[in-house]
C-alpha positions as CSV (number, residue, x, y, z in Angstrom):
1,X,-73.7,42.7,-33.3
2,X,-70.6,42.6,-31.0
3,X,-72.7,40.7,-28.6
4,X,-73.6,38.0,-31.4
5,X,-69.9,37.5,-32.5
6,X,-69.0,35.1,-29.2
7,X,-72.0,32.8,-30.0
8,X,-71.0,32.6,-33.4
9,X,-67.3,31.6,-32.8
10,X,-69.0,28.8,-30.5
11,X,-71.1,27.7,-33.1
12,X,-68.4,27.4,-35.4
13,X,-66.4,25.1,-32.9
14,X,-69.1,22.7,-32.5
15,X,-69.6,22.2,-35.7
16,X,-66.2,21.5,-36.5
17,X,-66.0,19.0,-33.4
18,X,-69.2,17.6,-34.8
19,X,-67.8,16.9,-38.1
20,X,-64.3,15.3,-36.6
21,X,-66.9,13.1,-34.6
22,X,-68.8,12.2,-37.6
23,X,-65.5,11.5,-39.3
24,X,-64.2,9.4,-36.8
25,X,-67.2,7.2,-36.7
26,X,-67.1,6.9,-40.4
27,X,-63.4,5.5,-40.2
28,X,-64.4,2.8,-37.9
29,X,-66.2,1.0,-40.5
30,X,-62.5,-0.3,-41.7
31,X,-61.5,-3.5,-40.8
32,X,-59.4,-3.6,-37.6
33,X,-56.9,-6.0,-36.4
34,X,-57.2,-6.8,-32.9
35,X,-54.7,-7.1,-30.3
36,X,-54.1,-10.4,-28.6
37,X,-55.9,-10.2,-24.7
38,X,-52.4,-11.6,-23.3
39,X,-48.7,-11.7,-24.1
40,X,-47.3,-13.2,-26.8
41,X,-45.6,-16.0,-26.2
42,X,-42.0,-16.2,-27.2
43,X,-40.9,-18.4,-30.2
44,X,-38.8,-21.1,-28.6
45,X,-35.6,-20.4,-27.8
46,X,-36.0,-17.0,-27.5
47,X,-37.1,-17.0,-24.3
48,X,-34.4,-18.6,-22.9
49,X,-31.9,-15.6,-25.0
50,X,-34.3,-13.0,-23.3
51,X,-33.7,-14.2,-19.8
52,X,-29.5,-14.3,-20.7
53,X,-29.3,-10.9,-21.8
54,X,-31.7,-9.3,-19.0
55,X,-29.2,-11.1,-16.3
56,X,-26.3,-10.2,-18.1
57,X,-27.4,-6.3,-18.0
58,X,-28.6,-6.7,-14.6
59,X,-24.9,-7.9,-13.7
60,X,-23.2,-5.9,-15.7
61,X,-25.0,-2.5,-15.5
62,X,-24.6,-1.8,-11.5
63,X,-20.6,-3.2,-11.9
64,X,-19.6,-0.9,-14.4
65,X,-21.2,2.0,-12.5
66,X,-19.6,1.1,-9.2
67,X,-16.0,0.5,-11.7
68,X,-16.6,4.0,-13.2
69,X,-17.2,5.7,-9.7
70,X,-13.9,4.0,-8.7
71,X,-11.9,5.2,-11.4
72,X,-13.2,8.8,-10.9
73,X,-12.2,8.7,-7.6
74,X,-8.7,10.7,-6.7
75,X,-7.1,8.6,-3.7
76,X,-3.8,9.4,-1.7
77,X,-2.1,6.2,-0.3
78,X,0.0,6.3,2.9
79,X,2.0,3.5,4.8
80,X,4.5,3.1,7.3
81,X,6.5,-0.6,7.5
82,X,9.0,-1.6,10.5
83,X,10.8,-4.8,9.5
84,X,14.0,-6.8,11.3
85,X,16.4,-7.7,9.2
86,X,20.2,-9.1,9.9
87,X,21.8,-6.4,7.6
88,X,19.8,-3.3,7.0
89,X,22.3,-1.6,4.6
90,X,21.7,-4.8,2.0
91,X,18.2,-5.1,2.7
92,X,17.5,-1.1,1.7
93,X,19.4,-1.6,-1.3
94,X,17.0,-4.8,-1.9
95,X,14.1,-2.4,-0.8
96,X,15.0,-0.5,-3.3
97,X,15.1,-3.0,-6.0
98,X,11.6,-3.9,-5.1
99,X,10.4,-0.2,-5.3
100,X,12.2,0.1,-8.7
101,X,11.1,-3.2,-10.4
102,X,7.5,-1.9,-9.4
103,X,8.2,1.1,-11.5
104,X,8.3,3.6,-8.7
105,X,11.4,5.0,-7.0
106,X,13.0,6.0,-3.9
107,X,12.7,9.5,-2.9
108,X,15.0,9.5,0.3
109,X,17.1,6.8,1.6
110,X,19.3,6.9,5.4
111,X,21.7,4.5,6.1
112,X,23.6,4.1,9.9
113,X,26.7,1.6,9.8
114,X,26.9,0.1,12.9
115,X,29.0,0.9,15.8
116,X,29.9,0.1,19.8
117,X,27.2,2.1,21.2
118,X,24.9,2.1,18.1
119,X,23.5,-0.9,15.9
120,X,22.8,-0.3,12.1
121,X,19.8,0.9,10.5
122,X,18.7,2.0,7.6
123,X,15.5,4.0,6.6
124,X,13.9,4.6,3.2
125,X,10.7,6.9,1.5
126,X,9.2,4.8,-1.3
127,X,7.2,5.8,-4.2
128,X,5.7,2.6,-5.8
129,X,2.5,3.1,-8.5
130,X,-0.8,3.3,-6.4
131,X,-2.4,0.2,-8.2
132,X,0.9,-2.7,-7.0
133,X,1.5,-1.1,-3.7
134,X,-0.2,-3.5,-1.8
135,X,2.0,-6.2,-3.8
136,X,4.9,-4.1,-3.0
137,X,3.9,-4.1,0.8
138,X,3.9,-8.5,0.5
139,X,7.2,-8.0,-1.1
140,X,8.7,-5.8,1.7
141,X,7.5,-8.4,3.9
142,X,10.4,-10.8,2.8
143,X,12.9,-9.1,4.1
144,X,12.8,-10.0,7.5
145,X,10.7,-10.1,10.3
146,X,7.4,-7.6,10.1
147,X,7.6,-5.4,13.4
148,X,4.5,-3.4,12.3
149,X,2.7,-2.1,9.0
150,X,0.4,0.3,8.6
151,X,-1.4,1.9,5.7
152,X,-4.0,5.0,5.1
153,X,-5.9,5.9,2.1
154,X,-7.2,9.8,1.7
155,X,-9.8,10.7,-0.5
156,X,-9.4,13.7,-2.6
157,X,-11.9,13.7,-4.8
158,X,-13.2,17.2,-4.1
159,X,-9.8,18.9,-3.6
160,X,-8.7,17.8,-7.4
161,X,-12.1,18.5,-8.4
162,X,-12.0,22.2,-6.8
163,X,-7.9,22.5,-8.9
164,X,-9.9,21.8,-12.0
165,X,-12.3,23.7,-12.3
166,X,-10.7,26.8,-11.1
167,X,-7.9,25.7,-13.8
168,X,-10.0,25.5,-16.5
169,X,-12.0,29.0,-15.4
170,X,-8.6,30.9,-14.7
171,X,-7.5,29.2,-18.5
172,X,-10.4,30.5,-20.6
173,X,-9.7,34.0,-18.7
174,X,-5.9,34.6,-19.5
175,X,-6.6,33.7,-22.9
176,X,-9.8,36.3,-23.5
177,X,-6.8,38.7,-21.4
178,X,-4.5,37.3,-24.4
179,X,-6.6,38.7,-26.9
180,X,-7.7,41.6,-25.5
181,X,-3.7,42.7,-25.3
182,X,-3.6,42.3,-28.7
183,X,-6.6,44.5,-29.8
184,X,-5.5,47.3,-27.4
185,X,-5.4,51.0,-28.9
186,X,-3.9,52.6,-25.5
187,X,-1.3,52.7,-23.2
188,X,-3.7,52.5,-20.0
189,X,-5.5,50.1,-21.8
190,X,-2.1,48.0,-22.3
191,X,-1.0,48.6,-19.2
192,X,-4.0,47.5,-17.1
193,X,-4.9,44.4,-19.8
194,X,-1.1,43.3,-18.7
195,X,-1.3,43.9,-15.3
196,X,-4.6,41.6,-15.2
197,X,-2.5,38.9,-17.5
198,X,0.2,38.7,-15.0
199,X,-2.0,37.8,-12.2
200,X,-4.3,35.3,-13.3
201,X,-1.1,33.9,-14.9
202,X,0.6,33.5,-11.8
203,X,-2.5,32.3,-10.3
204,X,-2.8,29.8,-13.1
205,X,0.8,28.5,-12.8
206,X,0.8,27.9,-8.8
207,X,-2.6,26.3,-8.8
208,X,-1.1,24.0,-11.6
209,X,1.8,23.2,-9.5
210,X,-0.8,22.3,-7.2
211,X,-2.6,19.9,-9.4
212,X,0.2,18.4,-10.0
213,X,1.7,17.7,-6.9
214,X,-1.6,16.1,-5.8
215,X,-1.9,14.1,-9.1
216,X,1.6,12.5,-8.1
217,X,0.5,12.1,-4.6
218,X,-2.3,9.8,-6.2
219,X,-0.6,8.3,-8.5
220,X,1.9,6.7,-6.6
221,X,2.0,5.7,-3.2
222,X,4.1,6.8,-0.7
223,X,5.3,3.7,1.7
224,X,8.3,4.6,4.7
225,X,10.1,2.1,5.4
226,X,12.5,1.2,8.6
227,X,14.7,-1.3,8.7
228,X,16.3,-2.1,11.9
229,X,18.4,-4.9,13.8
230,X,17.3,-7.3,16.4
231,X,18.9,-5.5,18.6
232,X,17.1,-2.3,17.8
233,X,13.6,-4.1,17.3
234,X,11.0,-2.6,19.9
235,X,10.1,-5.0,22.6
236,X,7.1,-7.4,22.3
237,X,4.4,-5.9,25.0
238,X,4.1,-8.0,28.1
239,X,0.8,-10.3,28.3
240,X,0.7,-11.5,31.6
241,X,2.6,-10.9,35.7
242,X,6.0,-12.6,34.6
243,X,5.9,-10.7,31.3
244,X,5.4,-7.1,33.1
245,X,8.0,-8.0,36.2
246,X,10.7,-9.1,33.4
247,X,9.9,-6.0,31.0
248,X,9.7,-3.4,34.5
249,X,13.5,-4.8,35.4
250,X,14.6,-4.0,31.8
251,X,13.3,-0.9,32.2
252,X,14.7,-0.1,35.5
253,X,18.5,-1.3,34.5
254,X,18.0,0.7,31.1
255,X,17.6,3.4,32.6
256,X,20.0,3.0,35.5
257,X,22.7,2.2,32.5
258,X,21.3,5.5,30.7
259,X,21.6,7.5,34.2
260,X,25.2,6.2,34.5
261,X,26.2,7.4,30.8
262,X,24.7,11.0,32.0
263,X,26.6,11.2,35.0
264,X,29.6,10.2,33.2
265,X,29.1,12.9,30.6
266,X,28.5,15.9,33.5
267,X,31.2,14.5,35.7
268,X,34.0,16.0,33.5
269,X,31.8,19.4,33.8
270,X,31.2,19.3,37.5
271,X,34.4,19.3,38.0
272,X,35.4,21.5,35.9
273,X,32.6,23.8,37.8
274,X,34.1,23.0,41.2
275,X,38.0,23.8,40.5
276,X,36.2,27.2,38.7
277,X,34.7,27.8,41.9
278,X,37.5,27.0,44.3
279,X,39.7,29.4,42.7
280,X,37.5,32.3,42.4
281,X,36.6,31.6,46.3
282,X,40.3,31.6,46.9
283,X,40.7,34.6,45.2
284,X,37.7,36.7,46.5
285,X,39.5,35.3,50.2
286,X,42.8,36.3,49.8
287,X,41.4,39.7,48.3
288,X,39.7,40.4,51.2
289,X,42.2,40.0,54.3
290,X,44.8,41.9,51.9
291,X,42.4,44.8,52.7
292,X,41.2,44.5,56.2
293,X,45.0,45.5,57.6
294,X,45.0,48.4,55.5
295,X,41.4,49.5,56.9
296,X,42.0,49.0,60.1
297,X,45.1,51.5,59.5
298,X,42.9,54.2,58.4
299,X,40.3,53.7,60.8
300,X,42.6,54.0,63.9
301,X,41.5,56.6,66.4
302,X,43.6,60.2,66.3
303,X,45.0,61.9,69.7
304,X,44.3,65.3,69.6
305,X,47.2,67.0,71.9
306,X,45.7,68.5,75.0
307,X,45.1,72.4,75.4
308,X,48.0,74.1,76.6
């Protein structure tokens, strides 16, 4: 009997595949409608709406992903600007007006008056928004003559990435810590739930700070600024024999001029290191022939009286 069971089972599942066979065949017999053999041609003018709103997507669907990989993206700006100006102590303040207008600010600002031996200058750290710093740069360009510019871009994508996730992971613990403090029964429970608290707290604050800082950093650009004198402007680099003769001799009497304004500032010491010297040779001399008569005093040979 047990051996008769499996064949029956089958039996029973081939019938029951014959009669969904049978079934589907009956079903057949109702009237089908039959697909056409090709496409279906578009009704007119919807063809033409077809092909507008596939190029649209196409056009618009690769943009917005590029513009939404852009905006994602954390980016510190850098630049460094040398400009010639007639009077650097009204062109920072002007510098300043730019950075200010921009909505940014100025973080540190130098000034040098001129004098004999030194011509003005004046230096300044901007921070302009990231997205008008390049019109910020053309602006700063006005102000005189451009000596150099330079600008670099840093991605930090990861790093503020990294800050926010440990933020948000550091977060959801101190406030599981929070609530645990407040279900505590014991004072070693208490103690070591506060303990905890006040380390991933601290943790949480200075990796905040962090954040922070480097949002700024992104948000607006940090552009220094010198602003110098024709007379203070670097030289232009020499491009051909002439050039390189005429920029060697400036070199040579600028530092011939710079030797003599050393020399001028030792000479007072030198000699104020030779008189020094005279008079302690003087005095180790004079010392010294004070004692010889008195040595050779001492040192005189004794006559013993003879034997009587």
């Amino acid at each position: 009997m047990r051996r008769l069971a499996p064949a029956a089972a089958a039996a029973a599942i081939t019938a029951l595949l014959l009669s969904g066979c049978s079934m589907g065949a009956h079903d057949s017999t109702a009237p089908m409608v039959e697909a056409p053999a090709g496409p279906v041609a578009p009704q007119p003018g919807e063809a033409q709406d077809q092909a507008a709103d596939q190029s649209a997507e196409s056009a618009t669907s690769p943009a917005s992903g590029a513009d939404a990989d852009a905006a994602d993206r954390s980016v510190i700006t850098t630049g460094w600007a040398s400009v010639t100006v007639d009077d650097p102590i009204a062109a920072a303040e002007d510098a300043a007006t730019i950075a200010e207008d921009a909505g940014g600010r100025v973080d540190n600002r130098s000034e040098s008056p001129g004098t004999d031996a030194q011509p003005p200058s004046a230096s300044l750290t901007l921070r302009v928004p990231s997205d008008v710093v390049d019109d910020v740069v053309d602006e700063l360009r006005t102000l005189g003559t451009v000596n150099s510019v330079s600008m670099n871009a840093s991605d930090v994508t990861q790093q503020r990435q990294d800050l926010d996730g440990r933020i948000e992971a550091l977060t959801v613990s101190v406030d599981r810590l929070t609530q645990l403090l407040a279900t505590a029964t014991t004072v070693t429970d208490l103690i070591a739930i506060e303990s905890e608290l006040t380390t991933r707290q601290a943790e949480l604050d200075s990796l905040t700070q962090q954040r922070d800082s480097l949002v700024d950093q992104v948000d607006y650009a940090t552009i220094g600024l010198e602003l110098v004198t024709a007379a203070a402007a670097p030289d232009p680099r020499p491009d051909d024999f002439w050039s390189g003769i005429v920029v060697g001799w400036n070199a040579l009497v600028g530092f011939a001029a710079w030797l003599g304004v050393a020399i001028g500032v030792a000479l007072p010491w030198l000699l104020a290191a030779l008189v020094t010297g005279a008079v302690v040779i003087l005095i180790v001399v004079l010392t010294t022939r004070r004692r010889r008569p008195a040595d050779h005093t001492t040192a005189a040979p004794r006559h013993d009286s003879p034997e009587a």
